[in-house]
C-alpha positions as CSV (number, residue, x, y, z in Angstrom):
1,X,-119.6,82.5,48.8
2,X,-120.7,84.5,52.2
3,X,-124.5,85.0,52.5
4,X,-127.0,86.0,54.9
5,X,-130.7,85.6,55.1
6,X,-132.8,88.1,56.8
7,X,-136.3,87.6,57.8
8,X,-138.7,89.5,59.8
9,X,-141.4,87.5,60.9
10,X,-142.0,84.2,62.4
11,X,-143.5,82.4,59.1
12,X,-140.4,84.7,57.2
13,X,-137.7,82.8,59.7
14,X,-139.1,79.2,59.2
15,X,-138.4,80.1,55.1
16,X,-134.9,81.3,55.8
17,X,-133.9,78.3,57.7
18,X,-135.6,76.3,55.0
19,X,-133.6,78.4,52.4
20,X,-130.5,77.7,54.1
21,X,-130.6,74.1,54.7
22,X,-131.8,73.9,50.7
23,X,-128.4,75.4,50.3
24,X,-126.3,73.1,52.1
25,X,-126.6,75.0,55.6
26,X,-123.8,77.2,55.5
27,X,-125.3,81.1,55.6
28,X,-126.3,83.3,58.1
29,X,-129.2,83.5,59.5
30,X,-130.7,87.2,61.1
31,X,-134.1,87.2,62.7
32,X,-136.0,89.5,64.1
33,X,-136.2,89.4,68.1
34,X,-139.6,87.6,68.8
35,X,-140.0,86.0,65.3
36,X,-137.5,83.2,65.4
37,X,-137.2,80.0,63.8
38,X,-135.6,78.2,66.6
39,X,-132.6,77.0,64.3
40,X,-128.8,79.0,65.2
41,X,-129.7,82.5,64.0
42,X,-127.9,86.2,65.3
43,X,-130.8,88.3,66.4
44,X,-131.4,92.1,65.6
45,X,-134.5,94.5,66.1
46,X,-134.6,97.0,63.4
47,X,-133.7,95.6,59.1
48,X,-131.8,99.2,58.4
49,X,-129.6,99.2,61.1
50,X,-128.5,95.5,60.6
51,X,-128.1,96.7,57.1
52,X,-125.9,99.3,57.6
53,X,-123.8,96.7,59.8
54,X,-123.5,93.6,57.4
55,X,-124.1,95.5,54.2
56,X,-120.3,95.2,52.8
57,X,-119.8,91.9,54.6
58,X,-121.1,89.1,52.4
59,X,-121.2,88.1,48.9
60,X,-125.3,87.5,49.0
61,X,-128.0,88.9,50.9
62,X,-131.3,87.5,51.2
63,X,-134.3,89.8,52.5
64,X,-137.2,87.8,53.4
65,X,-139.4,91.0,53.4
66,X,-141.2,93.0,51.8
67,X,-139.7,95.0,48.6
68,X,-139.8,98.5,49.9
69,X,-138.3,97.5,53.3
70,X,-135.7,96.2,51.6
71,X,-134.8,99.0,48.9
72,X,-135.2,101.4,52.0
73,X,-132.6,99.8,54.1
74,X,-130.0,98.7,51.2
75,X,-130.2,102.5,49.7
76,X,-127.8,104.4,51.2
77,X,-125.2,101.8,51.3
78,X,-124.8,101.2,47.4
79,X,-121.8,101.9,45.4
80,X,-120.8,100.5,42.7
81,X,-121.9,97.1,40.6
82,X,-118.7,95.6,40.9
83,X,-118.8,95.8,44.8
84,X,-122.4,95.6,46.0
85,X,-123.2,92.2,47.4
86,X,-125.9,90.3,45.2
87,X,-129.3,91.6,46.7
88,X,-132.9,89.5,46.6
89,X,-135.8,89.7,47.8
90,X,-138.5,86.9,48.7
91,X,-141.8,87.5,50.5
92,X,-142.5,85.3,53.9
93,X,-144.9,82.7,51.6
94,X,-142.2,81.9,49.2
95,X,-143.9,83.0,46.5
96,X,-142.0,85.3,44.4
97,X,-137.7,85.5,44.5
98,X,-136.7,88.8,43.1
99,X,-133.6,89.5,41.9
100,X,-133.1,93.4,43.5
101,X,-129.1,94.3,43.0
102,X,-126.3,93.3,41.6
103,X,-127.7,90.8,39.2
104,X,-124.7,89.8,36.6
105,X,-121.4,90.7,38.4
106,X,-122.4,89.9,41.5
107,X,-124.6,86.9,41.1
108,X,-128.1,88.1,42.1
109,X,-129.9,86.3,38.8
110,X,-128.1,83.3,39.0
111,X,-128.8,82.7,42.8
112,X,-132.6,83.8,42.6
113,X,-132.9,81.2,40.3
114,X,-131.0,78.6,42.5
115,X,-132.9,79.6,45.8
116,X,-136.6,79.7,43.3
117,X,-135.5,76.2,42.1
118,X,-135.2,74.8,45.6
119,X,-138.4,76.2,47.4
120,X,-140.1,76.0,44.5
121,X,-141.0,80.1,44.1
122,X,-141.4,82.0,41.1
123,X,-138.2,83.6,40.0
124,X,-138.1,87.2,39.1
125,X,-135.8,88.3,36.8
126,X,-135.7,92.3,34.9
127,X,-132.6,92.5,33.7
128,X,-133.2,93.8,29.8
129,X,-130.8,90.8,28.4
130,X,-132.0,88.2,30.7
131,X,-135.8,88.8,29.8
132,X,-134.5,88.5,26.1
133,X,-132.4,85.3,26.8
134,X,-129.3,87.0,25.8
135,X,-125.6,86.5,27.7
136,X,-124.2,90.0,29.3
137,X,-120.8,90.4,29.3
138,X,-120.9,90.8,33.0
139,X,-122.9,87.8,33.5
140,X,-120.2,85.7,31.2
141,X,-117.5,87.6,33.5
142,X,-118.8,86.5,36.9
143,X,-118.6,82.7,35.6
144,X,-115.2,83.0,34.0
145,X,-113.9,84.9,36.9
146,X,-112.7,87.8,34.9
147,X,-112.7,91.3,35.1
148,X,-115.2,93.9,33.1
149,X,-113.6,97.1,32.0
150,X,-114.6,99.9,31.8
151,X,-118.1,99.6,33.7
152,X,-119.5,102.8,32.2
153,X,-119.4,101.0,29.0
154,X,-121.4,98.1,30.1
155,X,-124.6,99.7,29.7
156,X,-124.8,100.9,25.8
157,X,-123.2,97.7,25.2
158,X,-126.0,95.5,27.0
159,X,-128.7,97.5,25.6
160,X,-127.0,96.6,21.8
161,X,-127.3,92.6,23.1
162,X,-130.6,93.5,24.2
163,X,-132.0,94.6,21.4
164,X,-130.6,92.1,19.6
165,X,-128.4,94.1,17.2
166,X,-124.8,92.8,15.9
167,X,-122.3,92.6,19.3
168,X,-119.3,89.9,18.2
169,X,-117.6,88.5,20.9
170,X,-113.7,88.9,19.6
171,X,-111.2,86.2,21.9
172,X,-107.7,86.9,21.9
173,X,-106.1,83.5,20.9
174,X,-102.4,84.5,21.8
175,X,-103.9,84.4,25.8
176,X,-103.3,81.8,28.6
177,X,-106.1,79.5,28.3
178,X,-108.0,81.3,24.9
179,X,-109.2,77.4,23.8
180,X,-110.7,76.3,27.3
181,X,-112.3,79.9,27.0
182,X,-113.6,79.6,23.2
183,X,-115.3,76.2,24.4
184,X,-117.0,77.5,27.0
185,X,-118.6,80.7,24.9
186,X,-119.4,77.9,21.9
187,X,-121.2,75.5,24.9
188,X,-123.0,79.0,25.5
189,X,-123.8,79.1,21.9
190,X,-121.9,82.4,21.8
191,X,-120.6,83.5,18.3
192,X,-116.8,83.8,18.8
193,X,-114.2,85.7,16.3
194,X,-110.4,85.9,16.4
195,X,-109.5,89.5,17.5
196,X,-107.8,90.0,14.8
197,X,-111.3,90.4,12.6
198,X,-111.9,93.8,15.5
199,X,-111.1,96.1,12.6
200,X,-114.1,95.4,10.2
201,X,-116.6,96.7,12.7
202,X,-119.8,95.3,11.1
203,X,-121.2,95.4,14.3
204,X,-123.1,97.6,16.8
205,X,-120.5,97.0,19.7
206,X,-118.5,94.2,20.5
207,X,-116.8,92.3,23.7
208,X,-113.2,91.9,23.7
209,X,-111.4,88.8,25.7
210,X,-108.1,90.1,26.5
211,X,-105.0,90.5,28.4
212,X,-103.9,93.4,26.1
213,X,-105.6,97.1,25.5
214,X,-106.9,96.1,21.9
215,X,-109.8,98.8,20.8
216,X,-112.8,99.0,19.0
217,X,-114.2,102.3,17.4
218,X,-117.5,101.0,18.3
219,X,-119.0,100.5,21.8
220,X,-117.2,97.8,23.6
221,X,-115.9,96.0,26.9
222,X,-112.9,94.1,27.8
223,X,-113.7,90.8,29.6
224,X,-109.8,90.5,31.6
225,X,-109.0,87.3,32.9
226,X,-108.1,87.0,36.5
227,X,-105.0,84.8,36.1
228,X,-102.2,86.3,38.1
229,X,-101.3,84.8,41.5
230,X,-99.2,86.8,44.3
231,X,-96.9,85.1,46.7
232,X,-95.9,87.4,49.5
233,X,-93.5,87.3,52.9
234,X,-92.7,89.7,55.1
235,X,-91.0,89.9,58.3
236,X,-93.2,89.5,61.4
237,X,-94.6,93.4,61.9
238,X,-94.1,94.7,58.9
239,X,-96.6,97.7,57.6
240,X,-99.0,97.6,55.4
241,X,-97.4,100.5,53.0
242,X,-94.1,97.9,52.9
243,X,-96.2,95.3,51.6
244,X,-98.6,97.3,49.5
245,X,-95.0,99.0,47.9
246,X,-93.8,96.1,47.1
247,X,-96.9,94.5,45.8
248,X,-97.2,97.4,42.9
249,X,-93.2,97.1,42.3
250,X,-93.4,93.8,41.5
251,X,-96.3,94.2,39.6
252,X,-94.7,96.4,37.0
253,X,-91.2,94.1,37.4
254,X,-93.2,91.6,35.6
255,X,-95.3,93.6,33.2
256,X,-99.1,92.4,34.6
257,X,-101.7,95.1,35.8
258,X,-103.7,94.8,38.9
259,X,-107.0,94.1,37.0
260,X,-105.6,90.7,36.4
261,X,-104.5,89.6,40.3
262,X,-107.0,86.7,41.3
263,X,-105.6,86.4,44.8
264,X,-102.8,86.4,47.2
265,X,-101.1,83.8,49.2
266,X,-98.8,83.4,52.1
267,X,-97.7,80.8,54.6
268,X,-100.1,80.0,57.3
269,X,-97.4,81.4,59.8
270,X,-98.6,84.5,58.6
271,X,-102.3,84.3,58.8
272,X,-102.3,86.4,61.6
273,X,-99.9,89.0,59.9
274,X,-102.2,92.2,60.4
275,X,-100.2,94.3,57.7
276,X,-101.1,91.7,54.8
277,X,-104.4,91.1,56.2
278,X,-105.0,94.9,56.1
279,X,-103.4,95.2,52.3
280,X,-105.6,92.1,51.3
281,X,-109.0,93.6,52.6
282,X,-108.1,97.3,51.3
283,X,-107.2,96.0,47.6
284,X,-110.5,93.4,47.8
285,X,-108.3,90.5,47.0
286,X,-108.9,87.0,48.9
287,X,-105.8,85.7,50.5
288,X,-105.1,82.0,50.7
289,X,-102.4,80.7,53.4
290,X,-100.8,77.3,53.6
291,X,-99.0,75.3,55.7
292,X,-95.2,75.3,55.4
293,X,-95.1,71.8,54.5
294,X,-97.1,71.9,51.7
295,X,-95.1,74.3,50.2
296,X,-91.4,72.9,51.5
297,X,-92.9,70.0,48.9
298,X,-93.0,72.5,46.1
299,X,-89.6,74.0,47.0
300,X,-88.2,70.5,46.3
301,X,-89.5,69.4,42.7
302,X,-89.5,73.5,41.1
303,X,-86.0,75.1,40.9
304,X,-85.8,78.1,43.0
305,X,-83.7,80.0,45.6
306,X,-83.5,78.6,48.9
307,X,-83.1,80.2,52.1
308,X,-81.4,78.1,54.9
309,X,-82.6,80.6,57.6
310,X,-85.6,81.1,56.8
311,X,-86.3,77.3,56.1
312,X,-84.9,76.7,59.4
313,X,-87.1,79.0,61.1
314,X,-90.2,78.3,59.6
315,X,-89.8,75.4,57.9
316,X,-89.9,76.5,53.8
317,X,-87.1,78.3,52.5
318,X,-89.3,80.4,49.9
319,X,-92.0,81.2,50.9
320,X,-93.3,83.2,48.0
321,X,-92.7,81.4,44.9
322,X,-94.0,78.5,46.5
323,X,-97.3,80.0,47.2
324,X,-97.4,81.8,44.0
325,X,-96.8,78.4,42.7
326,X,-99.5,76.9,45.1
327,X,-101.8,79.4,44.5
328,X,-101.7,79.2,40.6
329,X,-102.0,75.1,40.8
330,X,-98.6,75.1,40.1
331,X,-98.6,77.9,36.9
332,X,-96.0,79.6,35.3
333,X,-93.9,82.0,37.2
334,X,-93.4,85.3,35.7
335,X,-91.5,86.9,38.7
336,X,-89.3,84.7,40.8
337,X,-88.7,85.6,44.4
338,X,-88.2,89.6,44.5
339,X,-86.9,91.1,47.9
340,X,-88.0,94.5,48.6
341,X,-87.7,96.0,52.1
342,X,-88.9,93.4,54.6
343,X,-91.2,91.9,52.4
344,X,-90.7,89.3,49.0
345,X,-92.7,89.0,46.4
346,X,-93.5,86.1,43.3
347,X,-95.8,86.1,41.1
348,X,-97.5,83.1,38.9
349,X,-99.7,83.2,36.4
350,X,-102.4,80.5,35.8
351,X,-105.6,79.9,33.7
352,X,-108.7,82.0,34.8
353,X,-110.8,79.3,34.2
């Protein structure tokens, strides 16, 4: 997780750095010029212009402000609730942490609560199912790593768990990893059905946990777990059409759909590779690269084609499947090592949770 914390005064600056070091001292810090802390902080005079800058760059943003500074300055720059970086908002006494944007899918309740806990402010939480003590969809999602579709739906769907009314949670049990699923959403005291039961609608609107397009008549979401792993090479240069080309081909080679990619991987020789960098950020998947070694050990124990050249230049003879494999904590391949034009693709697939 990326986060900053903003402050604006001096007494604001002391909290952040407090903040930070209460979460293990790995954030940001932005100060105002003249109001510093006198820990390692990036300096900046005016909140909406740093806004504008670092808006779409972290995970979690922390204003230590006041409210309307903060809505003024985060305003033009918000899109969508599955990209917006979790937003709060804490006043320079530490008195009050308020959850502001992006408070289920992106985290925004969970870490108000976490930064609260450790300063010892009062957390302050709106969100209709929170207030009610009721799990969201989207707030189950964000810790099971999946993906909500559609969003539009999310909303009469929350307001049914909100209001309490009837909203089964149906789990596909034919899926990758349905039991360690099912235990978690018990532990959450969450009533679980077999999908299978998704034709008796009893129910307001329901939440459905799967890989395949099942439908309700009712009011629902899918929860879709994140379990697909890509392993990509390329040749040294190659663009980033080549790569995002393949990527799709190989995608409908082995039957999975984008909404289920967790991450890519590569070897670290290409860490540097500007077309799969540029692919990675424009699809908003996290790429993972490791060392050749690491996966040359793979490419011994898992049967799988071997390249001499390639091994002998950079010192793994497939790159893909092995970090597919890696990437996946050694899954189940569902697409061995595909070669499209100057790039090769693998795909794994491993538990989402």
């Amino acid at each position: 997780m990326k986060y900053a914390v903003i402050s604006v005064s001096k007494e604001g600056a002391q909290l952040g750095a407090k903040v930070r070091r209460a979460l293990g001292g790995n954030g940001t810090l932005y100060e105002r010029y003249g109001s510093e802390s006198g820990e390692d902080a990036i300096y900046f005079n005016r909140t909406v212009a740093l806004t504008a800058d670092i808006f779409s760059q972290y995970d979690r943003i922390l204003y230590i402000m006041a409210t309307g500074i903060v809505i003024r300055a985060i305003a033009p720059h918000v899109v969508s609730k599955a990209s917006d970086p979790a937003i709060v908002c804490m006043d320079e006494c530490g008195m009050h942490c308020i959850s502001l944007l992006s408070g289920h899918l992106g985290g925004a309740n969970q870490w108000t609560r976490v930064i609260a806990e450790a300063i010892g402010a009062d957390p302050v939480i709106t969100t209709a199912t929170d207030v009610h003590k009721r799990h969201a969809p989207d707030d189950v999602a964000r810790e099971l790593m999946m993906r909500v579709e559609p969003l539009g739906a999310l909303k009469p769907v929350n307001s049914v768990i909100a209001a309490g009314g009837a909203c089964p949670w149906f789990l596909d049990k034919t899926m990758d990893g349905a039991e360690e699923i099912e235990n978690i959403l018990r532990a959450k005291e969450i009533s679980v059905e077999d999908v299978e039961n998704i034709s008796k609608e009893n129910y307001e609107a329901c939440v459905i946990i799967s890989e395949r397009n099942i439908r309700s008549k009712k009011p629902f979401v899918w929860l879709r777990p994140k379990n697909v792993y890509v392993g990509i090479g390329c040749k040294r240069g190659t663009a980033e059409e080549l790569i995002k080309d393949a990527f799709y081909r190989a995608l409908e080679t082995a039957g999975v759909h984008i909404y289920q990619v967790a991450s890519l991987a590569s070897v670290d020789l290409k860490a540097d590779e500007k077309g799969l960098l540029d692919f990675a950020q424009h699809m908003n998947v996290p790429i993972h690269f490791y060392k050749s070694e690491e996966l040359k050990r793979i490419s011994e124990v898992e049967p799988m084609e071997i390249s001499a050249f390639v091994e002998k230049t950079i010192g793994v003879g497939n790159v893909c499947q092995t970090a597919a494999l890696k990437e996946s904590k050694q899954g189940k391949i569902v697409l061995a090592k595909t070669r499209y034009k100057s790039v090769t693709v693998a795909i794994a697939k491993g538990l989402s949770v």
